[in-house]
C-alpha positions as CSV (number, residue, x, y, z in Angstrom):
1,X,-25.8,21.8,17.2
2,X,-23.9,20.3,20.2
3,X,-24.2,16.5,19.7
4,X,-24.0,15.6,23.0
5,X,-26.7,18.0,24.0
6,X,-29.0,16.4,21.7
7,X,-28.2,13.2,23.5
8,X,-29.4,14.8,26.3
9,X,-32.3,16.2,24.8
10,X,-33.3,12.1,23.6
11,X,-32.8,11.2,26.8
12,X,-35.1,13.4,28.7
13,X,-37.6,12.4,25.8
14,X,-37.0,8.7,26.1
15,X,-37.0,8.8,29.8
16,X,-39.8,11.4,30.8
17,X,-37.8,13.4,33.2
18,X,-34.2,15.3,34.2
19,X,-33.6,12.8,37.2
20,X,-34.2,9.9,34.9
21,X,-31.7,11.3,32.0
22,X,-29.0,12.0,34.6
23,X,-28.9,8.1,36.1
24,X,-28.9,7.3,32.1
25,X,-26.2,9.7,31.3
26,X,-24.2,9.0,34.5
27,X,-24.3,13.1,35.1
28,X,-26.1,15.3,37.9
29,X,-29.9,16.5,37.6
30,X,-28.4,20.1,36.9
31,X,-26.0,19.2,34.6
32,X,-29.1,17.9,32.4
33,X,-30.9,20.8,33.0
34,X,-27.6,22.9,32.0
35,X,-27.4,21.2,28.4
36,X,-31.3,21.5,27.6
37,X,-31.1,25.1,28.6
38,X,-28.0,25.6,26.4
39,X,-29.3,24.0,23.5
40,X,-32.7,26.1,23.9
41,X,-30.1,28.8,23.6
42,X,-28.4,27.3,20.5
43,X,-31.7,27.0,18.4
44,X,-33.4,30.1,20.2
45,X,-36.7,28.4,21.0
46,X,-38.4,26.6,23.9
47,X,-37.5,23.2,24.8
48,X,-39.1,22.2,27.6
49,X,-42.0,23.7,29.5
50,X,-42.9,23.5,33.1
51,X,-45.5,19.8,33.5
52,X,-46.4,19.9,37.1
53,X,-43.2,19.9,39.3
54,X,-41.3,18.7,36.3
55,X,-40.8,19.6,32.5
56,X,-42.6,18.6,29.6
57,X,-41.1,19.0,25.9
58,X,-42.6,21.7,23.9
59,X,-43.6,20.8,20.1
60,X,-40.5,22.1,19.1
61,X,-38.8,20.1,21.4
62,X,-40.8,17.0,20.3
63,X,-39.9,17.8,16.5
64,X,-36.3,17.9,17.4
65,X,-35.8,14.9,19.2
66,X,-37.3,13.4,15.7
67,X,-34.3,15.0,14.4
68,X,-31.6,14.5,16.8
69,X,-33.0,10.7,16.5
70,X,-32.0,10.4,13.2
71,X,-28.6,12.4,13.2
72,X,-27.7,10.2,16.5
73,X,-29.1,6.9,14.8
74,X,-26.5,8.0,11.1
75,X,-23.9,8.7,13.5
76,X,-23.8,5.3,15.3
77,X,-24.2,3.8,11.9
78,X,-20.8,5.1,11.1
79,X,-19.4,4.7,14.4
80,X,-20.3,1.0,13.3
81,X,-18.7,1.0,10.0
82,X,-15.9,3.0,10.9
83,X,-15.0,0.2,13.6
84,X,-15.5,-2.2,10.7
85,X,-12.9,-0.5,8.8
86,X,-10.8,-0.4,12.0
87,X,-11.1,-4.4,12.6
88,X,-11.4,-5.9,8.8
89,X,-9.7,-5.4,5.6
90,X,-12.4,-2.8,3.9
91,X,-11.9,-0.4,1.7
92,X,-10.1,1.2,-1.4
93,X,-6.2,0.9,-1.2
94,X,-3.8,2.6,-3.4
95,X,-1.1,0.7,-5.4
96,X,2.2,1.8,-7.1
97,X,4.0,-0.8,-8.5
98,X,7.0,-0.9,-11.0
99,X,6.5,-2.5,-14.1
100,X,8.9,-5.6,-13.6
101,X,7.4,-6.6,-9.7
102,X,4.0,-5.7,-11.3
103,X,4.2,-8.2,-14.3
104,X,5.3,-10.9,-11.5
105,X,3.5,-10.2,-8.6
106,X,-0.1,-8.1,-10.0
107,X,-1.9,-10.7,-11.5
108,X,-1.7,-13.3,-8.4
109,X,-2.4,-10.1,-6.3
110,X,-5.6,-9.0,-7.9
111,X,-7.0,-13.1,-7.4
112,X,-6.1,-12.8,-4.0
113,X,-7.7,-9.5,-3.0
114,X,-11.0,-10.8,-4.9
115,X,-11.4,-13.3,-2.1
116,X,-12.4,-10.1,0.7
117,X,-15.7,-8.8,0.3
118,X,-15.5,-4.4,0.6
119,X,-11.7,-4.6,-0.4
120,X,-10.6,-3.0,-3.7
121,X,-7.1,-2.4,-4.9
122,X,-6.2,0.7,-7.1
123,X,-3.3,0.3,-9.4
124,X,-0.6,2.0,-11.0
125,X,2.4,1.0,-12.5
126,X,4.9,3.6,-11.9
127,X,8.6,3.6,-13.4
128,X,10.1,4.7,-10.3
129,X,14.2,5.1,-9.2
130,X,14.6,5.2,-5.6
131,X,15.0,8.5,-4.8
132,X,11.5,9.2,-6.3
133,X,9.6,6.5,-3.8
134,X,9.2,9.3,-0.8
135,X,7.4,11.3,-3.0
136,X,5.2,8.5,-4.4
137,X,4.1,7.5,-0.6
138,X,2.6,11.3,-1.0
139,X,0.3,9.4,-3.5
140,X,-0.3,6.0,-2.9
141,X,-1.5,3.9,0.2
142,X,1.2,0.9,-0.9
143,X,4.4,1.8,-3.2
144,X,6.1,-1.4,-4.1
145,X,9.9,-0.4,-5.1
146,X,12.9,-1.8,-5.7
147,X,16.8,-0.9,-5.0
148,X,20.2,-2.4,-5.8
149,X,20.6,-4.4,-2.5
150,X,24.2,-2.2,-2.0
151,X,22.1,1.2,-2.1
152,X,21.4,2.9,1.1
153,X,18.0,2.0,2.4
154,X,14.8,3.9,2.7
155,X,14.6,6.4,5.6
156,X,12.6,4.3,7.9
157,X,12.4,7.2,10.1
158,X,9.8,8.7,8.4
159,X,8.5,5.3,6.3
160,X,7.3,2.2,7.3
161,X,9.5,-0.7,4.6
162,X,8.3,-4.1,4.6
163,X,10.7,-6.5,2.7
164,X,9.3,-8.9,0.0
165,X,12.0,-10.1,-1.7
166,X,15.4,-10.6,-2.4
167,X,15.7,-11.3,-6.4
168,X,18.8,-12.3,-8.1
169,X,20.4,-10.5,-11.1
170,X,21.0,-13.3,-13.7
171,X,23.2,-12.7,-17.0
172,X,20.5,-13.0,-20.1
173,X,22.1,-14.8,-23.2
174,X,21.0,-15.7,-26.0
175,X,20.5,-19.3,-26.4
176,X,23.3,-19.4,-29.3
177,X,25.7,-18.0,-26.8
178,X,29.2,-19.3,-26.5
179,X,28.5,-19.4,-22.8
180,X,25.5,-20.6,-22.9
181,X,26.1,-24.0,-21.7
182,X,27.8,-23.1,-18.6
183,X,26.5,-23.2,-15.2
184,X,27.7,-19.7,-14.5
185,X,29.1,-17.3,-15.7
186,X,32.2,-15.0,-14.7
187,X,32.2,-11.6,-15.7
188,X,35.2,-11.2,-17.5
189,X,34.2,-13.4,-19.6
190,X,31.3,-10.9,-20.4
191,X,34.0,-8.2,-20.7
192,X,34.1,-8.2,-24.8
193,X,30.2,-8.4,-25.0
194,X,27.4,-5.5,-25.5
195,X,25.2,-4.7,-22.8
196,X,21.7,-3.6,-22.7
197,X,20.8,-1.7,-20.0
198,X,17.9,0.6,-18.4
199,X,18.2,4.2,-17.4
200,X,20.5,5.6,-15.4
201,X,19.2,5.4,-11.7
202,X,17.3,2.4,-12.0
203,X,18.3,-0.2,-10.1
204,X,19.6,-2.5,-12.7
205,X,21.8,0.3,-14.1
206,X,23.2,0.2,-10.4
207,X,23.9,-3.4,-10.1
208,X,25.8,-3.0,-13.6
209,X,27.9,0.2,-12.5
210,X,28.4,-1.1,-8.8
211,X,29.9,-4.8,-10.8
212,X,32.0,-2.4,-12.6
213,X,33.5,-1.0,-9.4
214,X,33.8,-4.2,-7.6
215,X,35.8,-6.1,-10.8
216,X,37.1,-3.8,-12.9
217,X,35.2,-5.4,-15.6
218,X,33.5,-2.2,-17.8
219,X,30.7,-3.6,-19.7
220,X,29.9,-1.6,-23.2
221,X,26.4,-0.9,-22.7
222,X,24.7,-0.4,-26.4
223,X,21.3,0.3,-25.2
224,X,19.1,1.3,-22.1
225,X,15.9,0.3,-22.3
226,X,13.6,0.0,-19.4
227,X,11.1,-1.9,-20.6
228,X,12.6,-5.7,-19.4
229,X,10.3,-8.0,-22.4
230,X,11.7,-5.9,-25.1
231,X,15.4,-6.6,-23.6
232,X,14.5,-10.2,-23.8
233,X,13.5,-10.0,-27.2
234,X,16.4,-7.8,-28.1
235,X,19.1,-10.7,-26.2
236,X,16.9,-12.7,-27.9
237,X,18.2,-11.8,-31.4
238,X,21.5,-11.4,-30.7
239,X,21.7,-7.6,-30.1
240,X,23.3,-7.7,-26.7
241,X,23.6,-9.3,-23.1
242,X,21.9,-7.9,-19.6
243,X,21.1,-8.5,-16.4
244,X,17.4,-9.2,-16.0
245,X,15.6,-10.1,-12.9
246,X,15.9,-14.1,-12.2
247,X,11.7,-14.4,-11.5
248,X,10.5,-12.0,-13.8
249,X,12.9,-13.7,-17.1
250,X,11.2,-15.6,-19.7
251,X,13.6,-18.6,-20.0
252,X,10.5,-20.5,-21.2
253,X,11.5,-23.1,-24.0
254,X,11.1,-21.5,-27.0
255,X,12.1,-17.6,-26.1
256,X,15.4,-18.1,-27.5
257,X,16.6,-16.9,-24.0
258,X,19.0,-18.1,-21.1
259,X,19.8,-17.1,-17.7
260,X,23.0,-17.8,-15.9
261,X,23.9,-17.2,-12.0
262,X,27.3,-14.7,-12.4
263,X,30.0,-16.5,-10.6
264,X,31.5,-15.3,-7.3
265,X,29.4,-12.4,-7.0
266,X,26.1,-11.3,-5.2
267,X,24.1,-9.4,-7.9
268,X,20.7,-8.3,-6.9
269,X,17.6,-6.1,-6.7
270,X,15.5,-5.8,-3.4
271,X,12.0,-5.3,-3.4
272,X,10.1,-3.8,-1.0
273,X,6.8,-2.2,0.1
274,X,7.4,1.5,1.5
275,X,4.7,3.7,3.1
276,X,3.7,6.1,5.4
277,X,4.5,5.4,8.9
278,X,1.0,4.4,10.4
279,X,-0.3,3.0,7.3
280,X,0.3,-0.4,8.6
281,X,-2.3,0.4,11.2
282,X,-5.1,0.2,8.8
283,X,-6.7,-3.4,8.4
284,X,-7.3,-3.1,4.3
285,X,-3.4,-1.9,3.7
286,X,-1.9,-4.6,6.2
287,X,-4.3,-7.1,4.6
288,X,-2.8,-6.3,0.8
289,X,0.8,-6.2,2.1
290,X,-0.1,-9.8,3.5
291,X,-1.3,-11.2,0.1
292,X,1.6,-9.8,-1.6
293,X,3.9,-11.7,0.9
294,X,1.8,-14.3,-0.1
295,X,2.6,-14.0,-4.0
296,X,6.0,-13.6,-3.4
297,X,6.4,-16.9,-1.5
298,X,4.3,-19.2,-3.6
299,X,6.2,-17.3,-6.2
300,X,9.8,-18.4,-4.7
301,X,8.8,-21.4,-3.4
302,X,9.5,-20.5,0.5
């Protein structure tokens, strides 16, 4: 049924006659009397039966504006909810995250997001390349990703990016290494040393291969592992160098690791948040992009 003939139909209930429904509904007398006789047509029974020189409802009219008051009344309750979800973060948001940002950044996140009553984050942590985030934003309200800060960027035609942060590439040693004690480190000084890596197409991978073009210097790379704490622990006991991810490092005391700046050369990942375009419009997904802006700067310090 029609819902804004029921409205009508209410109206002439809840008012007592056609005149008095049109001043409510802003309409003509006849255009009343047009929607009551159309939706006596839609449910094939009488409506409305001649009272004097006006109309009276019928039974079956009086047990349908029972009805039409409660579909009206559920449909302005989620008018009013809907309108909450338009106005204030509410609701269930979709996360992919890669493992590195999701180790620094997830845990911070999920104590943040606790704070809004109706919001709830759903995570994944997804070990993504770059040319594989389009077809996670299929998937996910939020993907955070990351890129070698020399790769082309994102098609923002089609995506909405939002950058979060810009994180160094710093040489792990371990803390027995000849170079250990140095401020920074040149790379061809690395050039003798064994390299562990991650998997081709991953951004570290890229920052290694795109050093390689930009020097000369060729680094031997013994293993690819993607997993970044078993490359600590694996630098850790001697079994190579890498490039690890300045925030996310465990240079604790005690880890038997060591980061150092490279000299002379800007070596980085950038991480970002890529979406569909529009989903920025939606309070709950703009509210989790805000806290994880939030991480990243307590995180950085700026």
């Amino acid at each position: 049924m029609d819902l804004g003939r029921l409205r009508t139909l209410r109206e002439f209930a809840d008012r007592g006659s056609v005149t008095a429904a049109a001043r409510a509904l802003h309409c003509t007398p006849s255009a009343v009397s047009q929607q009551l006789r159309a939706l006596q047509g839609e449910v094939g029974l009488p409506l409305t039966e001649p009272a004097g020189r006006g109309l009276r409802l019928t039974d079956a009219g009086r047990a349908l504006v029972a009805r039409a008051d409660e579909v009206l009344a559920a449909l302005e309750r989620a008018e009013s909810e809907l309108d909450t979800y338009r106005s204030a973060p509410r609701g269930r948001v979709r996360v992919a995250i890669f493992q590195s940002a999701g180790l620094m950044l997830l845990p911070g996140l999920l104590t943040r997001v606790a704070g809004y009553e109706g919001l709830e984050i759903d995570v994944r942590d997804v070990d993504m390349t770059p040319p594989e985030v389009p077809g996670l934003v299929a998937d996910y309200d939020v993907v955070v990703a990351h890129r070698d800060e020399h790769a082309p960027e994102f098609d923002a035609g089609r995506l909405d990016v939002v950058p979060l942060l810009r994180e160094p590439l710093d040489v792990a040693l371990p803390a027995g290494h000849r170079l250990a004690n140095r401020r920074r480190v040149e790379l061809p000084e690395l050039a003798d040393e064994r390299w562990i890596s991650v998997d081709f197409g991953f951004p570290v991978d890229d920052v290694l291969r795109s050093l390689t073009v930009r020097t000369g210097v060729r680094p031997v790379v013994v293993q690819r592992i993607n997993d970044f704490r078993i490359t600590e622990r694996l630098v850790a006991a001697g079994h190579g160098i890498a490039l690890l991810p300045r925030y996310t490092m465990d240079t604790r005391r005690g880890s038997g690791l060591i980061g150092r700046p490279l000299a002379g050369i800007r070596a980085a990942r950038l991480v970002e948040v890529v979406c569909r375009t529009g989903a920025l419009q939606r309070p709950a997904v703009a509210q989790v992009i805000e806290e994880l802006r939030a991480e990243v700067a307590q995180l950085t310090g700026s």
